[in-house]
N, C-alpha and C positions, 0 to 999 in steps of 0.2 A: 713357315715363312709366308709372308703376308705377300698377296699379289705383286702391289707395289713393287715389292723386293726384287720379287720373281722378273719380272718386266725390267725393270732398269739394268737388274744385274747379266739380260740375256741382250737388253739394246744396247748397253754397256761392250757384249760380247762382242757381236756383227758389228759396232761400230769399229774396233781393233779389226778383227778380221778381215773387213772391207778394204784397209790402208793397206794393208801391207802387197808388198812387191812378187811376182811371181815367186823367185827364187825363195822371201821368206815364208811365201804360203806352203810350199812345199814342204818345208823345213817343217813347219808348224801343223800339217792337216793332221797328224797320229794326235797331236794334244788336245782337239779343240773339243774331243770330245770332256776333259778333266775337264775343260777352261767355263764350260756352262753347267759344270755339276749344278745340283739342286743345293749342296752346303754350300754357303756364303762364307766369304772367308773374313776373319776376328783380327781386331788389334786389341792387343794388352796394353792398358794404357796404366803409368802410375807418375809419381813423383822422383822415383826412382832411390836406391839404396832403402829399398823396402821388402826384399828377397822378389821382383820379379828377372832375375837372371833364373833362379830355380823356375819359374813357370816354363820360361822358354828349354830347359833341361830336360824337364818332364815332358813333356809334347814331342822333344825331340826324341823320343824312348819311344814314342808309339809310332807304328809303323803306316799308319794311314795320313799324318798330319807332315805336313814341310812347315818347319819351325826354322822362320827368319829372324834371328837376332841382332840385334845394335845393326839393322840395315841403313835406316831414314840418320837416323844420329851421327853416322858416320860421313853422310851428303850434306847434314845441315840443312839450312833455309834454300838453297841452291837446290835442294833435290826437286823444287818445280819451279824454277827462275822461267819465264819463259812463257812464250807461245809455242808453237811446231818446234822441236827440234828434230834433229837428225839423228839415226845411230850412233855416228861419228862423234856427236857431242857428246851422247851420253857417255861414251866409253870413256871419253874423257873426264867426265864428271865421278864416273866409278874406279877408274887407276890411276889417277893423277893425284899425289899427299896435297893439302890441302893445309891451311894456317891452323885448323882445329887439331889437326894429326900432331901438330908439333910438341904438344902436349905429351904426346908418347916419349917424342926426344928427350924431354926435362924429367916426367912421370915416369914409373910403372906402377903397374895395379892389374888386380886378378883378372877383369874382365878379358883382358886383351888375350887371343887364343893363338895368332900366330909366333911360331917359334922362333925366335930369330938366333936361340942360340944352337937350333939343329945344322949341324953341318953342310946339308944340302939347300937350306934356305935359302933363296932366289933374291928375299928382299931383305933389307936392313930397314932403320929407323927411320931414313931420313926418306926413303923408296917408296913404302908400305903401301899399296893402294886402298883406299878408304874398305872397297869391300872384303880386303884379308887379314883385316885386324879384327873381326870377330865372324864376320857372315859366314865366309865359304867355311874356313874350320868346323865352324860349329854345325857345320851339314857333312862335311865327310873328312877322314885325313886326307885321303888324295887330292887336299885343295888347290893344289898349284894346276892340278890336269883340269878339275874344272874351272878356274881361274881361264884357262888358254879356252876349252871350250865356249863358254861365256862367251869372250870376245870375238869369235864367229857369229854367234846368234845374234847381240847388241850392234854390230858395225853393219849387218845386212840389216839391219829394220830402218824403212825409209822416215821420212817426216812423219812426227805423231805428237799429242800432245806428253805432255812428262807422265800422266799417271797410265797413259795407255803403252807406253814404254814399261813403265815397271809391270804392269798387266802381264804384258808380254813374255817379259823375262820369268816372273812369279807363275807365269802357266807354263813356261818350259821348263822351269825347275821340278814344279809338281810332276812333270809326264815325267825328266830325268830318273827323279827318284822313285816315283811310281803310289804320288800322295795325292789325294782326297780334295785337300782344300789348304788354302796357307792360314799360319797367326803370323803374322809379326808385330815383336818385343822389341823395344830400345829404352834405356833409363831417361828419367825424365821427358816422357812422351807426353805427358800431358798439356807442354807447354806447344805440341803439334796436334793436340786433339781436335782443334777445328779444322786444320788447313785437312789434316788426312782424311776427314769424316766428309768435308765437304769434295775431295778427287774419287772418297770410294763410298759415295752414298749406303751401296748394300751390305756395308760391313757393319758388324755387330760390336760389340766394344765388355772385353771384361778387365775391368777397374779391380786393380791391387796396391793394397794399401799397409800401410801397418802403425802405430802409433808414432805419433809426430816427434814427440822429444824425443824418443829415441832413434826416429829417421835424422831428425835437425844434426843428432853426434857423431852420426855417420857422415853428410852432407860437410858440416864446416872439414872433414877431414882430407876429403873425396878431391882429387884435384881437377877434374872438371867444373863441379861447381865452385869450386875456391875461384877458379877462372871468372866463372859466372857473375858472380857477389861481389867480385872485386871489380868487375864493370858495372855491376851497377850500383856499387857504392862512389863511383869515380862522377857517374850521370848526376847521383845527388847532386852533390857538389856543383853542379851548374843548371839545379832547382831541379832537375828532369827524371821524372817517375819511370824510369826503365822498363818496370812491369807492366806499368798500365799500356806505354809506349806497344812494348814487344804486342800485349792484346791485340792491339787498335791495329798494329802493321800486318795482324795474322790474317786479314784479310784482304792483303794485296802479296799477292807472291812474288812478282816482282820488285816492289820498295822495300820488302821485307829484306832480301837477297842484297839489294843495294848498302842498307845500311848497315848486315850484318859483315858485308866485305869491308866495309869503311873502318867499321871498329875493330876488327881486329887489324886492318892494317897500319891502325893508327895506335897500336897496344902491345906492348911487349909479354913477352907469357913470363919470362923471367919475372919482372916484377909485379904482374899480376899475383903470380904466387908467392910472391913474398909480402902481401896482404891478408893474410887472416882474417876469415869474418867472426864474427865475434856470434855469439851461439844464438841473441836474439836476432841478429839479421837471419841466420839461416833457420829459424823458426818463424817467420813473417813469409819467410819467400815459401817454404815449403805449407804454408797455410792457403797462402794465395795461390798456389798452385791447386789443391783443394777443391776452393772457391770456383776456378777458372773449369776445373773438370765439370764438377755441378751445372755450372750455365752452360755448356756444350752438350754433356749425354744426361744429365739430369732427370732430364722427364721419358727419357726411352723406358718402353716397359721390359718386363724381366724375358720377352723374347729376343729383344734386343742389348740387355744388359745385367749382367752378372758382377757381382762384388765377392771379390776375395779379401777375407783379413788374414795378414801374416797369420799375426798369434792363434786363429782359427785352423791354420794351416798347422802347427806347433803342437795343437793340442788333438785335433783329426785330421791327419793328414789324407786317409784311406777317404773318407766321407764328403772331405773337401774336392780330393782327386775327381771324386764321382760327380760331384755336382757340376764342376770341372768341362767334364766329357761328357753330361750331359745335357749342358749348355751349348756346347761346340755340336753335337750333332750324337743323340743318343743312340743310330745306326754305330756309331764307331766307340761302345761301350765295350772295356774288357776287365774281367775282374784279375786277369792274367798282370795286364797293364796297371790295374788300378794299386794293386799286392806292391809290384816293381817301385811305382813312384812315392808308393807312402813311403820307401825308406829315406828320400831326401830330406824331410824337412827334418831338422834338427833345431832343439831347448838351446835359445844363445842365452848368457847371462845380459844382465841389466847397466848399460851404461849411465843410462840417466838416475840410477838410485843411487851411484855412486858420487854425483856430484855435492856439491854441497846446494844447502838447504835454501840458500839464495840465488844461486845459478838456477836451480830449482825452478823457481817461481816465476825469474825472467821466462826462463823457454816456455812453461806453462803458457806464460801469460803471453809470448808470443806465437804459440799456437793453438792459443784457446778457438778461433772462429773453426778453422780445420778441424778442431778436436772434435766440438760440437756438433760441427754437420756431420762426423762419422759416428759419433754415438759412444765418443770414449768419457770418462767422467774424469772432470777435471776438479 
C-alpha cells in the first residue's frame, strides 16, 4: 500500500474517532484497533447480473473478510444525501422501506435473503428495512439479533459526515465478527463507482464483468433494471439523456438525492414494469456502464485494481479464487479457502446463442463499445 493510502486511510481513522461522544468511544475503543488495519478495504464494483453475487459468497466463506452485500443499493442515492447528520437519521435511513423496496412488493427474485415466509419473521413486504433484505442475512442467520444490536450502535453516534457513519458501523461489524477488513458488493455498482471511490479514497476497487449479450438477457429480464430502463426511456421522450444526466449529478450528493426522490415519486412501479426494454436498450445501457467504470478506476494500477471475467471464473475457478485473495491481502491466502470456493462457479448454458441471428446482431451491435474495451471479439 502506497504511503498516500497509508496516511488518508489512518487520517481518515482519527478523524471518525475524534467525533464521537464519550459513550460511543467506549463502545468503540476494543475495535479501533481492526479500524486502522494495514488492509484497505475493496468494493466490487460491476454492471451487475454478471455472477458478482457469487464474489460476495465466496469472501463471505473466508473467515477473516466481512463481506457486505447489496449494502449502498439498498440506501440508494440517499445513502450520502447530506452534510452532518445524526445517528437518529441514519437509523432511519437503514429501517425505514423506501420507494425502491416496493419492488419487492410487486417482484421476487433470488437475491433477496430475508425470509418472509419463516414463521417467526418480524417483517413483511411492506416493513422490510432496506438493511434486511440482503445485508444482515447474508452475515449471519441470527439477523434479527443483530438487526436490534445495530440500532444501539447507529442511534448513539453523534453528528458525522455520511461515510464516517458507515465507517463506523463497517468497523463495528468487522470487530463483531472478528474480520480483517470489509468488501462491499451491490449489483450495478458501477453506476456509484465515483460517488463511493470519492467518500472512501483508500479503497481499492475489483471490477467483475462478464460478457455483455449475455449480461443485456439477464438485465431486460431483472426487475430492477426493467424499473431502470423504463425511466429512462420515459426521459427520452422529453429529449433528456438519463445516463449522461445520472453522470453529471454523481457529483453532487445532494441534487442527486433530490432528483432521485422526485422520480420515483412521480412514477408508478406498476407500470414501469409493465414496459419492457427491448434487448438493444439494455445492451447500450450495460455498455455505458462499461464506459463509466473505465473513466473512474481506469487508470488505477493492478495495486489498486483487479479484473475478474465471469467466464475466467467458469473455466478456473481455483486460480481466479487465488488471484482473488491475493489482491485483497496475500497475508489472508488459504488454499483451504481457495479448494472451498472453486466449487461455486458453475458452466451456465448460452442465452444469447439461442436468439435468433438478427436479435443477434442488434445486442452485438449495442454492445460493441463495452465489448471492446473488455477484449471480447465481436
Amino acid at each position: 500500500m502506497s504511503k498516500w493510502m497509508r496516511w488518508t486511510l489512518a487520517t481518515r481513522s482519527s478523524i471518525v474517532i475524534s467525533t464521537f461522544s464519550t459513550a460511543a468511544t467506549s463502545a468503540m475503543d476494543s475495535a479501533r484497533s481492526w479500524f486502522v488495519n494495514e488492509i484497505p478495504p475493496v468494493f466490487v464494483f460491476s454492471t451487475g447480473r454478471c455472477g458478482s453475487t457469487m464474489i460476495s459468497e465466496m469472501l463471505n466463506m473466508h473467515p477473516d473478510i466481512l463481506s457486505i452485500s447489496e449494502f449502498f443499493s439498498a440506501l440508494g442515492p440517499n445513502a450520502f444525501a447530506g452534510k452532518k447528520i445524526t445517528g437518529e437519521f441514519m437509523w432511519r435511513l437503514y429501517s425505514e422501506p423506501g420507494k425502491r423496496l416496493a419492488i419487492v412488493r410487486r417482484e421476487s427474485f433470488s437475491e433477496l435473503l430475508y425470509p418472509f415466509d419463516d414463521p417467526g419473521a418480524r417483517f413483511d413486504a411492506a416493513t422490510l428495512p432496506p438493511i434486511m433484505a440482503v445485508s444482515l442475512p447474508h452475515l449471519t442467520n441470527r439477523y434479527e439479533e443483530l438487526y436490534d444490536e445495530i440500532e444501539k450502535i447507529v442511534r448513539a453516534q453523534p453528528k458525522a459526515f455520511p461515510n464516517d457513519h458507515y465507517r463506523t458501523l463497517f468497523n463495528w461489524l468487522g470487530e463483531r465478527f472478528e474480520r480483517k477488513l470489509w468488501v462491499e458488493r451491490h449489483g450495478g455498482s458501477l453506476l456509484m463507482a465515483s460517488r463511493l471511490l470519492r467518500h472512501f479514497p483508500e479503497a481499492r476497487v475489483v471490477h467483475m464483468f462478464r460478457d455483455g449479450r449475455e449480461t443485456t438477457l439477464s438485465m431486460s429480464n431483472h426487475p430492477p433494471f426493467r424499473v431502470m430502463l423504463a425511466l429512462m426511456r420515459r426521459a427520452r421522450r422529453w429529449g433528456i439523456d438519463a445516463y449522461r444526466l445520472l453522470e453529471r449529478l454523481e457529483r453532487s450528493d445532494r441534487l442527486t438525492s433530490m432528483i432521485d426522490t422526485l422520480q420515483w415519486l412521480l412514477s408508478d412501479i406498476d407500470s414501469l414494469l409493465s414496459e419492457p426494454p427491448t434487448l438493444p436498450e439494455a445492451g447500450e445501457f450495460w455498455s455505458n456502464m462499461i464506459e463509466t467504470g473505465y473513466r473512474v478506476f481506469g487508470h488505477f494500477g493492478p495495486d489498486r485494481l483487479l479484473e475478474l471475467r465471469f467466464e475466467e471464473m467458469q473455466e478456473n475457478p481455483e486460480g481466479e479464487a487465488r488471484r482473488l485473495i491475493e489482491f485483497i491481502s496475500p497475508e489472508l491466502e488459504s488454499e483451504a479457502w481457495i479448494s472451498e470456493v472453486a466449487r461455486l462457479p458453475r458452466r451456465t448454458p448460452s442465452k444469447f446463442a439461442r436468439l435468433a441471428p438478427d436479435a443477434q446482431r442488434a445486442v452485438t451491435e449495442a454492445c460493441r463499445p463495452g465489448l471492446e474495451r473488455l477484449g471480447y471479439a465481436v
